[in-house]
C-alpha positions in Angstrom: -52.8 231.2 128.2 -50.7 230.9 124.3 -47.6 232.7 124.2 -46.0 232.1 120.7 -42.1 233.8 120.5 -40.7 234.1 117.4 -37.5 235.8 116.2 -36.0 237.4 113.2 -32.3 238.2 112.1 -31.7 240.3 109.1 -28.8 241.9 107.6 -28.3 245.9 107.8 -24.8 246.4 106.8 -20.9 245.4 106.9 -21.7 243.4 110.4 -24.8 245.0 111.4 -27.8 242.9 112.3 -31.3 243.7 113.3 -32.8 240.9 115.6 -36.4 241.0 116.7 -38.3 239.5 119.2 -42.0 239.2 118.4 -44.3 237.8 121.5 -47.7 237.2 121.2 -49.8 236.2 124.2 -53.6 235.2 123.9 -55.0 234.9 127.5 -58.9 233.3 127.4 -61.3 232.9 129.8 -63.5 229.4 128.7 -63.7 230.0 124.7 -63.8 233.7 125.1 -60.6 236.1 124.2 -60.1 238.1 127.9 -57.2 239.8 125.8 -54.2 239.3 123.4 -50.7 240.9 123.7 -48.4 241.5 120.7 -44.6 243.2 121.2 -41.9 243.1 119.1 -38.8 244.1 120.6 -35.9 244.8 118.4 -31.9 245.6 118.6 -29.2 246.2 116.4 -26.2 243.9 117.1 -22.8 244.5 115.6 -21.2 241.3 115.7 -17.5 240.4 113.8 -15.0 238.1 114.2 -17.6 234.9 113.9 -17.3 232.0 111.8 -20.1 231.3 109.4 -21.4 228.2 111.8 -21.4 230.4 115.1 -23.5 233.2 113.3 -26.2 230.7 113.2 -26.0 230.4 117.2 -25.4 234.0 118.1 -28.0 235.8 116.0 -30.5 233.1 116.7 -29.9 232.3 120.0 -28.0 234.5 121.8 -29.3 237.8 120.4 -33.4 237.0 121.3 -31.8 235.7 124.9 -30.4 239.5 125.4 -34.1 240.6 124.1 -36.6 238.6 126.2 -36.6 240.3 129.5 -37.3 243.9 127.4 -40.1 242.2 126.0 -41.0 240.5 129.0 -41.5 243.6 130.9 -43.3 245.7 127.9 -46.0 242.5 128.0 -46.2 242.9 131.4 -47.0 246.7 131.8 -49.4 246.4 128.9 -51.2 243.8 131.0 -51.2 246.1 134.1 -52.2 249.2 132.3 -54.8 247.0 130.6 -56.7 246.5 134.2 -55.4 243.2 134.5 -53.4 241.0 137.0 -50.3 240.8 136.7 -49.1 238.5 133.7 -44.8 237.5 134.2 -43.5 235.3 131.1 -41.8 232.8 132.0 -37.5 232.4 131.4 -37.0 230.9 127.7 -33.8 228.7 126.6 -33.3 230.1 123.4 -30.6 227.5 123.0 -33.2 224.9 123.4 -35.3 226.6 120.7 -32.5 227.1 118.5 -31.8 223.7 118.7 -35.3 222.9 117.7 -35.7 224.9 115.0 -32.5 223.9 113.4 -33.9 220.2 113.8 -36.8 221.2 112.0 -35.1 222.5 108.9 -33.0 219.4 108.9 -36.3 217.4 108.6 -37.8 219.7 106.5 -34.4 219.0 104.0 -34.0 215.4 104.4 -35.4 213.4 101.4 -38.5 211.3 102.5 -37.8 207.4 102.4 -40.6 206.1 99.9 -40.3 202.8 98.3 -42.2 201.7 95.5 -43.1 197.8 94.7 
């Protein structure tokens, strides 16, 4: 089994924000597909008050956190309705993930150490 989570934050208006929650989950059986899920799960979170360093947090962590069990349950009715056994995702820290991806853009910025003789 691949599950693959991803999330998106965009800007609607004043302090509107549209967060989704995309799963994808590719169950196989040796090399062969048995079947593959995909839900997106979105909200629209009005959220004021934050400084611009807690957005970052809140719309990237905190927003897919209140998300994931809507998702959870639509993958896991598709699966049943699908003739399948039952198929539970398991809990995600988001903060974890967050964490991760803001290390990744870090690396991503940093300037690579070459030297040249």
């Amino acid at each position: 089994m691949e599950v693959n989570l991803s999330s998106n934050a965009q800007p609607l208006q004043n302090n509107l924000f549209e967060v989704s929650l995309t799963a994808t989950i590719t169950v196989k059986i040796q090399d062969k597909t048995a079947y593959l899920v995909e839900v997106c799960q979105a909200g629209i979170f009005s959220i004021s008050g934050l400084s611009e360093n807690e957005m970052g947090p809140m719309l990237g962590s905190f927003c897919p956190n209140l998300l994931f069990p809507y998702a959870r349950e639509v993958v896991s009715d598709l699966v049943i309705k699908g003739g399948f056994p039952p198929m539970l995702m398991a809990p995600v820290n988001f903060d974890a993930v967050y964490a991760q991806h803001l290390k990744q853009m870090k690396e991503k910025q940093s300037p690579s150490n070459i030297s040249i003789n």
